[in-house]
NUZALUM-690845 format. One record per residue (C-alpha): residue number from 1; y, z, x negated. Coordinates in pm, whole numbers, plus 50000, padded with zeros to 5 digits. Each point is the difference from the previous one (the first is absolute). Layout:
N
[NUM; [Y; Z; X]];
...
END
This chain:
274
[1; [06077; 18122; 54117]];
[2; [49977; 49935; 49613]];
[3; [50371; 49971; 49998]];
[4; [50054; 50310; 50235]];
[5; [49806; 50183; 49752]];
[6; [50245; 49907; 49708]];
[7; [50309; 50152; 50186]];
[8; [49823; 50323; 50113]];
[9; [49920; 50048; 49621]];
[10; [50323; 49934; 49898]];
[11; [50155; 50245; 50248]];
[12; [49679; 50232; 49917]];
[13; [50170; 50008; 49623]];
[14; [50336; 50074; 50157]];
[15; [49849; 50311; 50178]];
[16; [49842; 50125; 49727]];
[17; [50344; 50061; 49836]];
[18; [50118; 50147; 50334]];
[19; [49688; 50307; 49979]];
[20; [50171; 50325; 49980]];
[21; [50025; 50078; 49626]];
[22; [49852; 50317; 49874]];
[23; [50236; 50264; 49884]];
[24; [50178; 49904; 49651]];
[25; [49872; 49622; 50020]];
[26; [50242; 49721; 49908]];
[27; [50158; 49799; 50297]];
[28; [49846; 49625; 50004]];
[29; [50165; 49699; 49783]];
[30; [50061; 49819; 50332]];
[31; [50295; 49790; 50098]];
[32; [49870; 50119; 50351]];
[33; [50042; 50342; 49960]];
[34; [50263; 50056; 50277]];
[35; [49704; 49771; 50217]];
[36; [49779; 50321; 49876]];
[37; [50200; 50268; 50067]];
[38; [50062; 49855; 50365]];
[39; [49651; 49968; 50104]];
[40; [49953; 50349; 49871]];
[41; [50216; 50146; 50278]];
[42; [49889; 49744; 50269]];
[43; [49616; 50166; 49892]];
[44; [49884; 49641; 49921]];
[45; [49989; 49940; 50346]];
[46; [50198; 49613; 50021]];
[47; [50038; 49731; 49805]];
[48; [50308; 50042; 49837]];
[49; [50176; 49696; 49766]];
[50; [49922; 49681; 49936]];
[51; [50081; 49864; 49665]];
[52; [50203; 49687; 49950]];
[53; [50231; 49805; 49795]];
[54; [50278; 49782; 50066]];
[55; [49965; 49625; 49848]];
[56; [49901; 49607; 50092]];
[57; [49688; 49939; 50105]];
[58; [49886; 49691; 49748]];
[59; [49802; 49722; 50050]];
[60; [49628; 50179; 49902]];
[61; [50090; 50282; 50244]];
[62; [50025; 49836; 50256]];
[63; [49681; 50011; 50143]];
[64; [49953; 50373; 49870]];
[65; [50290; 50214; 50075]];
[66; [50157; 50284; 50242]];
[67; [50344; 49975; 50117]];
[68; [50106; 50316; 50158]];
[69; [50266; 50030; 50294]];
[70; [50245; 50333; 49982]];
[71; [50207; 50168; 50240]];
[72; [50334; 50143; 49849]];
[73; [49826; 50378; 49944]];
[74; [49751; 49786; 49793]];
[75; [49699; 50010; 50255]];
[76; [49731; 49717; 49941]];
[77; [50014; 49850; 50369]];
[78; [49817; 49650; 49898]];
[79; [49744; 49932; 49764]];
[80; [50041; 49532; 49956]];
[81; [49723; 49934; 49825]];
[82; [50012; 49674; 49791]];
[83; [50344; 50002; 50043]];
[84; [50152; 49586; 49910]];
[85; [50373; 50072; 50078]];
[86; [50202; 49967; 49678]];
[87; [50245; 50252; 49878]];
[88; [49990; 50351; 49889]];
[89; [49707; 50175; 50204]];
[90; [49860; 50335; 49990]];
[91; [49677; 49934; 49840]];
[92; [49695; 50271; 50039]];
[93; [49839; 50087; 49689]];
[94; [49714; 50059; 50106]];
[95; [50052; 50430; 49947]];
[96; [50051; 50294; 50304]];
[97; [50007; 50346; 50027]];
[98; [49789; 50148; 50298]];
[99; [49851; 50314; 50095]];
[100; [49591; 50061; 49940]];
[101; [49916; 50079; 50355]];
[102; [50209; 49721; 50118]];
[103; [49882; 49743; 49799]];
[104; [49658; 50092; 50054]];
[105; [50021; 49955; 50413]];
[106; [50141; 49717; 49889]];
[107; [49756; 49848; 49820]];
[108; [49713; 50136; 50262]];
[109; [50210; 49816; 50280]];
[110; [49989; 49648; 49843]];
[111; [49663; 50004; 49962]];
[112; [49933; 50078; 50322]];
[113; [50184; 49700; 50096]];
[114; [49914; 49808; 49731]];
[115; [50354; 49953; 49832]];
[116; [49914; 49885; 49649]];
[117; [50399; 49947; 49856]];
[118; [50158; 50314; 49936]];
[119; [50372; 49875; 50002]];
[120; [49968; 49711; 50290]];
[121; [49709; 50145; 50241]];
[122; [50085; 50425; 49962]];
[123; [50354; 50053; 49876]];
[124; [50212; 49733; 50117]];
[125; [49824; 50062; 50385]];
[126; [50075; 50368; 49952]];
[127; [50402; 49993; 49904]];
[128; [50061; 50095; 50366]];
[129; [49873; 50312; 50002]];
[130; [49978; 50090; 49626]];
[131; [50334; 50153; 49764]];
[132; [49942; 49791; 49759]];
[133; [50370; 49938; 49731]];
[134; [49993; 49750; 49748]];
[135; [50074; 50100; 49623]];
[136; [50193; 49799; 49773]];
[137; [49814; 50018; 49602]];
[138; [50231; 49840; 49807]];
[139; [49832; 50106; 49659]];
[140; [49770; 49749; 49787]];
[141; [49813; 49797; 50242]];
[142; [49733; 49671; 49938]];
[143; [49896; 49772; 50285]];
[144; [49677; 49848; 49870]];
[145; [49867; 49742; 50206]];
[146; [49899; 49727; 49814]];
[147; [49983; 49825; 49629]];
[148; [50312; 49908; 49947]];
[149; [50133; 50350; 50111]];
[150; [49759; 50195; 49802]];
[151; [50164; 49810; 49699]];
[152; [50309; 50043; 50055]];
[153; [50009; 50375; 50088]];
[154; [49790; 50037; 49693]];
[155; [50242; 49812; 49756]];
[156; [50281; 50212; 50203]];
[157; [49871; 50332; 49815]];
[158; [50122; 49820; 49720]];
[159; [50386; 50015; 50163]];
[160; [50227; 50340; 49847]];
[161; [49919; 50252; 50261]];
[162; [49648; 49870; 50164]];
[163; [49815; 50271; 49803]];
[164; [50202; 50251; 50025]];
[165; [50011; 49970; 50388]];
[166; [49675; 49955; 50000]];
[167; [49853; 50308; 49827]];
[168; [50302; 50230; 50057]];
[169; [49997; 50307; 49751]];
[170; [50006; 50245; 50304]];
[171; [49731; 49796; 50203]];
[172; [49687; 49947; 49761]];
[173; [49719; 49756; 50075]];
[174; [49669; 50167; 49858]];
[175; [49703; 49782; 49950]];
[176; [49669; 49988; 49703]];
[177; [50093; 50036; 49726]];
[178; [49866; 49710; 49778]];
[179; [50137; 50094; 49614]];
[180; [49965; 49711; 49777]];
[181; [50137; 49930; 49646]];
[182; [50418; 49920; 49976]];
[183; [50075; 49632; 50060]];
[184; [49932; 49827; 49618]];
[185; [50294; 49746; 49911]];
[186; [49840; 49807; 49691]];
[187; [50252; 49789; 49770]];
[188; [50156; 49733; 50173]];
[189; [50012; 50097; 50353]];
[190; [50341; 49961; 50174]];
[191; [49984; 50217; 50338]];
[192; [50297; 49990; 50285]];
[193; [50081; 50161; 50305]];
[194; [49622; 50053; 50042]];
[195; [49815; 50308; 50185]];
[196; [49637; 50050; 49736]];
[197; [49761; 50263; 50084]];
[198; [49786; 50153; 49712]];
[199; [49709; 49867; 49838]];
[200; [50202; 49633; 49996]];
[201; [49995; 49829; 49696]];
[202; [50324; 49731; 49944]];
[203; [49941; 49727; 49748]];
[204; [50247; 49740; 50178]];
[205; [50302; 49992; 50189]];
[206; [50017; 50208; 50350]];
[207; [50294; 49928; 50218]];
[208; [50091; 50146; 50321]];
[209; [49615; 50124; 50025]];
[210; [49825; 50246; 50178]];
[211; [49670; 50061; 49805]];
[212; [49796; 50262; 50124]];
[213; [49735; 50197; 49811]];
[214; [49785; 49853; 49693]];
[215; [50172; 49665; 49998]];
[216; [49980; 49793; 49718]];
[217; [50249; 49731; 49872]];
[218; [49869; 49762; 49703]];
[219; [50190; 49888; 49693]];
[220; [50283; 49736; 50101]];
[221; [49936; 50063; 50386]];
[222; [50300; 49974; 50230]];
[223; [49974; 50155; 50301]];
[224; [50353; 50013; 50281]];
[225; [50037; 50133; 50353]];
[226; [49613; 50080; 50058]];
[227; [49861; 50304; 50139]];
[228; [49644; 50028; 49771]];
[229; [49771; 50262; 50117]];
[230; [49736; 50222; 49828]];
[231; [49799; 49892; 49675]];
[232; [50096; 49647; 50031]];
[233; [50039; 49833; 49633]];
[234; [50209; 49685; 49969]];
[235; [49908; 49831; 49706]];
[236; [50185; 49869; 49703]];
[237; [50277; 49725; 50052]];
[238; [49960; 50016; 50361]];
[239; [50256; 49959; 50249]];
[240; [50119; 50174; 50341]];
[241; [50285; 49973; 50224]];
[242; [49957; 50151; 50340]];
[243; [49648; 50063; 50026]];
[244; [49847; 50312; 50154]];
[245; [49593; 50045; 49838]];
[246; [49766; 50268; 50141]];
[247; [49846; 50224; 49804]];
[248; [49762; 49900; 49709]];
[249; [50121; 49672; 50051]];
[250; [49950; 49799; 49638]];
[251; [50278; 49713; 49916]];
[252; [49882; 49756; 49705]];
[253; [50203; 49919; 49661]];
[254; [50231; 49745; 50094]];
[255; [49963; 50008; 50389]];
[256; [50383; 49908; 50171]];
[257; [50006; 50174; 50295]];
[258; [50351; 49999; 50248]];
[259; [50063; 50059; 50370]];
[260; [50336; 49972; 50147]];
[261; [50223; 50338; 50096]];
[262; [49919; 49986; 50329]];
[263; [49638; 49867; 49990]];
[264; [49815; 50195; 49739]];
[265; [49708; 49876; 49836]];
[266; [49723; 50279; 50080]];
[267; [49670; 49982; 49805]];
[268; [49728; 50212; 50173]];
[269; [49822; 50308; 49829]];
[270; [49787; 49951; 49730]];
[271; [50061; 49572; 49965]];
[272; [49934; 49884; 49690]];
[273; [50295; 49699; 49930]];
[274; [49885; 49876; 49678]];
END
């Protein structure tokens, strides 16, 4: 039920974009929008689209992913989940457009029978008798399912055109704001292809780096490929190379730290490596 949960909020975010508008209001930053305005004239009263992308399904998804079957007017008629078969697939991501009543009797029915997976126990039972049409998102997507992916999708915003896919000009993500002073390059430091939030202070050498807020990087530290999250300090003369630290995570003068590309050293929040 935990799980079922997660979707219905997720679809509970998609149909809060879908509320009629008052008069004058700007139309939603949604890449679903036509998804909106079609629920609007069925009255919210099916569920509509399910969203999906075309790709492989790799080795970490394979016991955590959605293939979807279409017809050729691009209705969903089966839902494989844990799909193994190689090849392009059309993978679920996890994102649907459905009407408030609808998905509300839906909900009410599975507990009544005590379905607890949205996709395999309520959705994929239902295709029968449901409309449900499958639609293709090929914007900026990230499958996160593990270490290894989490560091590489992360080092990806690093790629020309990750960031600007990501946070669109015409699509905005709002969040807290969290002001802090610019990033502070002291003499010395040598900085490349590198993503630094404010409040970081760079002493050393940051290469291919994603440091997030408040990071620190000592005098004659060399830090490449790592993902280093908030207010961790590395000291002086220490050295990273693939290595993802949680935040407030404190590396010693000296320390020689270095993972592989495709299995990450990860140090957990607040460790002290001295």
């Amino acid at each position: 039920m935990r799980s079922m949960i997660k979707y219905c909020c997720t679809m509970a975010f998609l149909l809060s974009l879908a509320l009629p508008q008052p008069a004058g209001a700007s139309e939603a930053n949604s890449p679903f929008s036509h998804s909106v305005e079609l629920q609007l004239g069925s009255f919210f009263g099916s569920m509509d689209e399910l969203v999906y992308e075309k790709g492989q399904i790799l080795d970490g998804m394979q016991r955590d992913n959605v293939a979807l079957c279409l017809d050729e007017t691009g209705r969903v008629t089966e839902m494989r989940i844990n799909e193994y078969k190689k090849g392009e697939q059309n993978l679920g991501l996890n994102v649907y457009v459905a009407g408030r009543a609808f998905l509300i009797a839906l909900v009410r029915e599975a507990m009544v029978r005590g379905d607890k997976r949205f996709e395999e126990d309520v959705l994929s039972r239902s295709l029968a008798v449901m409309k449900v049409h499958g639609y293709e998102f090929t914007g900026y997507r990230a499958r996160i399912y593990d270490m290894h992916s989490y560091f590489r999708e992360s080092l990806r915003l690093l790629e020309p055109g990750s960031v600007e896919g990501l946070f669109p000009p015409d699509m905005p993500v709002y969040t807290k704001v969290r002001d802090e002073a610019p990033v502070r390059y002291a003499i010395g430091a040598h900085v490349v292809e590198s993503l630094v939030a404010d409040g970081c202070i760079i002493e050393g050498e940051v290469e291919r780096c994603v440091l997030f807020r408040g990071v620190r990087v000592g005098k004659g530290a060399r830090i490449k490929n790592c993902v280093v999250m908030q207010g961790s300090v590395i000291g002086d003369g220490a050295s990273m190379e693939n290595v993802i630290t949680d935040k407030d995570v404190r590396v010693g003068a000296d320390q020689r730290l270095r993972g592989a590309a495709n299995f990450p050293v990860y140090i957990a929040k607040g460790s002290r490596v001295l």
